[in-house]
C-alpha positions as CSV (number, residue, x, y, z in Angstrom):
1,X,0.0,0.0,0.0
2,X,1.4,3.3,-1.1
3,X,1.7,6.1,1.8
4,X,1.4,8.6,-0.3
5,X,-0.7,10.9,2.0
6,X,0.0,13.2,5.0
7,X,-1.8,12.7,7.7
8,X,-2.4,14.8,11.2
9,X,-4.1,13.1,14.2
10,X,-5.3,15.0,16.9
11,X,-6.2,13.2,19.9
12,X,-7.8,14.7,23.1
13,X,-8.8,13.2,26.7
14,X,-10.1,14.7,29.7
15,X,-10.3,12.9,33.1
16,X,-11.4,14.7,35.9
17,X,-11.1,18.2,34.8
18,X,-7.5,17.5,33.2
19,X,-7.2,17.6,29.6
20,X,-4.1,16.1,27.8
21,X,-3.7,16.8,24.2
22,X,-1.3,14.8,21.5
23,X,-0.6,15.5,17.9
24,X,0.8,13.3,15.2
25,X,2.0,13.7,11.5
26,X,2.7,11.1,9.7
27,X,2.4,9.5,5.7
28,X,-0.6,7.4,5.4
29,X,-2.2,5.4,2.8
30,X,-6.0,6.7,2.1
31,X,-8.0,4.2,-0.5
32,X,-11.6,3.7,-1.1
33,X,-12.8,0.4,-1.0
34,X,-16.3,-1.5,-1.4
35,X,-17.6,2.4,-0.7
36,X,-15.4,2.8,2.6
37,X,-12.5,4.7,3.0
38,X,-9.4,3.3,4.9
39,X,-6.4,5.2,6.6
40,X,-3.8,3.2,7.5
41,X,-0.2,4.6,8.8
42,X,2.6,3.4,11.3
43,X,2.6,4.5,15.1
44,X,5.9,4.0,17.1
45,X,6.1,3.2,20.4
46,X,8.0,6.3,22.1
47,X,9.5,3.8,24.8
48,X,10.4,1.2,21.9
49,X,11.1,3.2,18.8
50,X,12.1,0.0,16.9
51,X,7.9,-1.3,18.1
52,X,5.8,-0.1,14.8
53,X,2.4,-0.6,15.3
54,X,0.0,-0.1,12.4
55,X,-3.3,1.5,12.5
56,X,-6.2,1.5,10.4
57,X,-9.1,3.3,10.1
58,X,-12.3,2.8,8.5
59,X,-14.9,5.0,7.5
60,X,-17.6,3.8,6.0
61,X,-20.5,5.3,3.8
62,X,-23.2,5.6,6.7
63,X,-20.7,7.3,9.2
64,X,-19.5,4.6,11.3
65,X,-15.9,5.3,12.2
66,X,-13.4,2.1,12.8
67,X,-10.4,2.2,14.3
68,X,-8.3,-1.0,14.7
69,X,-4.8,-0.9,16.4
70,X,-2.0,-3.2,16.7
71,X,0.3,-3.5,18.9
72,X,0.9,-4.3,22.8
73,X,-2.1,-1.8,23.3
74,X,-4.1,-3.2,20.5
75,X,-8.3,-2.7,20.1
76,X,-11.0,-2.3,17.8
77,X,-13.2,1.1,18.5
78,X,-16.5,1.1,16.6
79,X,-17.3,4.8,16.5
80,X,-21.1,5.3,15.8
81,X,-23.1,8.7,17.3
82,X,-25.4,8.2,19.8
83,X,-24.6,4.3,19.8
84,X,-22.6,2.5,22.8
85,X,-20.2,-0.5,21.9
86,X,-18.1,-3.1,24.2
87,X,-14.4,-3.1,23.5
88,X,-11.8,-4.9,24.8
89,X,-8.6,-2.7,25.2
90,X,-5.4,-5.1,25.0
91,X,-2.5,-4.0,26.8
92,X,0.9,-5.8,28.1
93,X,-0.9,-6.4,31.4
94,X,-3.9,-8.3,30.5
95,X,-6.9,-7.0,28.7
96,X,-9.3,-4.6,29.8
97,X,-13.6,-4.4,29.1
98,X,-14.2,-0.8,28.0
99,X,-17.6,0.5,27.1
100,X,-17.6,3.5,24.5
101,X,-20.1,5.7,23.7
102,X,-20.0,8.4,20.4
103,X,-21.5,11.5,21.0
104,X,-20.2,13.3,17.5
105,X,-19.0,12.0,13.9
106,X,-18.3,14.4,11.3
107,X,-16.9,13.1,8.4
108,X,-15.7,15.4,5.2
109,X,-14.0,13.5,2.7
110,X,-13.6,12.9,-0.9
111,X,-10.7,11.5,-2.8
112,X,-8.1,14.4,-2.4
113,X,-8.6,13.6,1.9
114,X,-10.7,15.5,4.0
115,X,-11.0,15.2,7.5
116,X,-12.7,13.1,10.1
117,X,-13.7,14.7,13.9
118,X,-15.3,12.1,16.2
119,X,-16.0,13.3,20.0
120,X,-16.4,10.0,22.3
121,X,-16.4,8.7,26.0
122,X,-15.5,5.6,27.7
123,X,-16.4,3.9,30.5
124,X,-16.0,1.1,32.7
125,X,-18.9,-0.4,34.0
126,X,-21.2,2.3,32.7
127,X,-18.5,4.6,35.1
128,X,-17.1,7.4,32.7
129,X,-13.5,7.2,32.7
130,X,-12.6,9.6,30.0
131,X,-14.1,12.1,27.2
132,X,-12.2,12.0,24.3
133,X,-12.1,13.8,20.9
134,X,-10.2,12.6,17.2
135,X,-9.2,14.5,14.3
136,X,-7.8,13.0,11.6
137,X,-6.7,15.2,9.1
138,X,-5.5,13.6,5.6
139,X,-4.1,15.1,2.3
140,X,-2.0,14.3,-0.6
141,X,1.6,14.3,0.2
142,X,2.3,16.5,-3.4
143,X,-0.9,18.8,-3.0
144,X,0.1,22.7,-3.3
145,X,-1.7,24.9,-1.6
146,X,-2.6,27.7,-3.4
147,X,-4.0,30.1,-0.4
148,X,-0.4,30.3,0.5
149,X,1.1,31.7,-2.4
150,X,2.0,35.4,-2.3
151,X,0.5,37.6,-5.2
């Protein structure tokens, strides 16, 4: 698969008041397949660089939003508004039940990229644990930008 996309993710969680916020840029692939799109890049482990886990994400035409990680911290988050879903959140330790519940999916995309804003919360035993919010961001890796240029 050709990575022949940039991609920004934008990943927000608040616990308790306290918000952490992480940002990531990276090449991606971006197809369209059987009417979904897929986003699929590499994430490193900051720990481990030499760990690459690979990430894919799956939007499909009636705005459900997939994400499936690898890795030591591996899962599959089904990300449909107003809709709660079981996951189980894999980690070194053992694995964890996780409930998650969409509140937002906004999806604009076409083939040139687009982006993708999806504001979620899980819980544990119906006990919030986090609020959370993802921006994925995508564009060709050669598009110019003409709003840039001086005149």
């Amino acid at each position: 698969m050709t990575e022949n996309y940039i991609l920004t993710v934008t990943g927000s969680q608040t616990v308790d008041d306290n918000r952490d916020k992480v940002e990531l840029q990276t090449s991606a692939a971006y197809v369209l397949k059987n009417r979904s799109r897929y986003i699929t890049y590499n994430e490193y482990d900051a720990a481990k660089p030499e760990k690459v886990f690979r990430t894919t994400v799956k939007v499909d035409p009636k705005g459900i939003v997939t994400v499936m990680k690898g890795g030591d911290y591996s899962h599959h988050l089904i990300l449909e508004k107003n809709k709660r879903y079981k996951f189980q959140y894999n980690t070194p330790y053992g694995a964890l039940a996780l409930g998650i519940y969409t509140e937002k999916v906004k999806i604009d995309l076409d083939d040139q990229g687009g982006e993708v804003y999806v504001k979620y919360t899980i819980d544990a035993d119906a006990q919030l644990i986090s609020t959370n919010e993802l921006t994925l961001k995508i564009k060709e890796a050669n598009h110019n930008d003409n709003s840039s240029k001086d005149c």
